[in-house]
N, C-alpha and C positions, 0 to 999 in steps of 0.2 A: 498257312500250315505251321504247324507247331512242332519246334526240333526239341525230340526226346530222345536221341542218340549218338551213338558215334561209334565208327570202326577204329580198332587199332592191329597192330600185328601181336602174334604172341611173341613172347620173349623168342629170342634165337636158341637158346636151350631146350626149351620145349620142342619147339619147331623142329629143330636137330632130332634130336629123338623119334618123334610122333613120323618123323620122314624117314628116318632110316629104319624105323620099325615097319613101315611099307613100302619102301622101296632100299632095301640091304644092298641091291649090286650100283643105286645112285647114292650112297650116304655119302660118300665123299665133293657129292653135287650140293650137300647144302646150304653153303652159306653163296655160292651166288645164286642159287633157287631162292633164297630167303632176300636177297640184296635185289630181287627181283621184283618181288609182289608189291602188287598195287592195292591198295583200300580199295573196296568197292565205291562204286560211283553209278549216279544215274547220267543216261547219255543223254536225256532232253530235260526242260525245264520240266514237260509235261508227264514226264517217266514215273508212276508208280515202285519200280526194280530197281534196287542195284545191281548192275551186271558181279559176279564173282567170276576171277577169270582161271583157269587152270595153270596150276600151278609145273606139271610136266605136261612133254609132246604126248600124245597118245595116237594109237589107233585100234578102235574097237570094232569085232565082227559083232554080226548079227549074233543076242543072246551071251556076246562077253559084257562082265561087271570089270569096273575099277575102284578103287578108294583114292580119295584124291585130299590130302591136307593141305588146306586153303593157306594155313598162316593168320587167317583173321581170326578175331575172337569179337562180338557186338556190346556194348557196353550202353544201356536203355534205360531208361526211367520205369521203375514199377508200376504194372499197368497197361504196358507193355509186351508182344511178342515180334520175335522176327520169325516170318514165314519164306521158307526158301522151296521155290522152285523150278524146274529145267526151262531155259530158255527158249521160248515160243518157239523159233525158228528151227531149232534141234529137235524137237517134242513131234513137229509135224513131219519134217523131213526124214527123220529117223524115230518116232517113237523112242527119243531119247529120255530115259527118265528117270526120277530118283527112286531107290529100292524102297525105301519107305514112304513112298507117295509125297507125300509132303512133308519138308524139314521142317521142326520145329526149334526154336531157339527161344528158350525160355528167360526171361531178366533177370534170372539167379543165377544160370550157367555160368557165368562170368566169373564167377567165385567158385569152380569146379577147380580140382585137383591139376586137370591139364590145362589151367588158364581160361577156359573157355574156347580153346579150342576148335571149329568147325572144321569139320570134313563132310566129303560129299562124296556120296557111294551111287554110282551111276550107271546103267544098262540102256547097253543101244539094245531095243528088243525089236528090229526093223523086220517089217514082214517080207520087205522087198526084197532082202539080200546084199543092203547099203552097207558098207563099211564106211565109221565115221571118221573121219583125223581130224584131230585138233591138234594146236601149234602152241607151244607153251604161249600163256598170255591168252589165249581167246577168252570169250564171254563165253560159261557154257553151262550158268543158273544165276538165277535172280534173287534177291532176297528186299520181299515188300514187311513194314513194320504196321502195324495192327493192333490198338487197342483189346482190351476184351476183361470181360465182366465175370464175376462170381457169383453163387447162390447166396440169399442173404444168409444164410443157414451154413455157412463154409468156416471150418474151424483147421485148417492146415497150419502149423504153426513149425512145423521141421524145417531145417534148410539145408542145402545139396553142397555136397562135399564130392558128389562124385563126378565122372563127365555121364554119356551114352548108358542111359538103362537103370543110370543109377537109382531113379526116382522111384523105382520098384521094387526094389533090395533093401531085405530088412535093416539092416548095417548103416545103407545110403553111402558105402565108397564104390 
């Protein structure tokens, strides 16, 4: 296997920020939220995933969303994407899953405005009536890396200054 990557955390500055900007009554939680987080990791040799683990306690009913700011930001060889999504065992037992189907983490995000940043916006959409809890620290999405190709006919020559959206914004912040 060929290593094209690496996790780091964002700065504690950013972090600080991007947490108290969603979660205002925990901001004074974050430097030991932040003294807390682990780099993702796969748990077997044989693991395609890095587990991402939550970074607050939560519990979510049926059809509630949260935003969850990892702390990580992925750092890839061009070439390059990281795909993140909900952890198998949540997916099935709750229809837990990311609002935007599939995370995309592009090899330029990294040089985004908020460091590169990852957050993860996630809905128990349980048909059953499950309320989920998670215990800060759980596993509760994956992120496998993935090559991928372009058309030979591809002339994109712009680069991202912004984080989430930005790549569609005339401006680009």
């Amino acid at each position: 296997m060929e290593r094209i990557a690496k996790f780091e955390k964002v700065s504690f500055e950013q972090f600080t920020s991007d947490y108290a900007n969603t979660f205002p009554d925990r901001a004074a939680l974050a430097r030991e939220v932040y003294d807390a987080i682990c780099l993702p990791r796969r748990a077997t040799a044989g693991s395609a995933g890095y587990d991402f683990k939550t970074t607050v306690p939560f519990y979510l009913a049926p059809q509630e969303s949260i935003l969850i700011p990892t702390g990580i930001r992925a750092i890839m060889d061009p070439g390059y994407v990281l795909m993140i999504f909900p952890r198998s065992s949540l997916g099935f037992k709750y229809r837990f899953q990311l609002d935007n189907s599939v995370g995309i983490i592009d090899s330029d995000y990294q040089y985004a405005k908020n460091e590169g940043h990852i957050f993860l916006r996630m809905t128990n959409d349980s048909l059953a009536g499950k309320t989920l809890a998670a215990a800060q620290g759980d596993a509760i999405a994956q992120g496998i890396f993935l090559p991928f190709g372009i058309t030979r006919d591809d002339d994109a020559t712009a680069s991202r200054e912004g984080g989430i959206g930005s790549t569609d914004r005339k401006d680009n912040a």
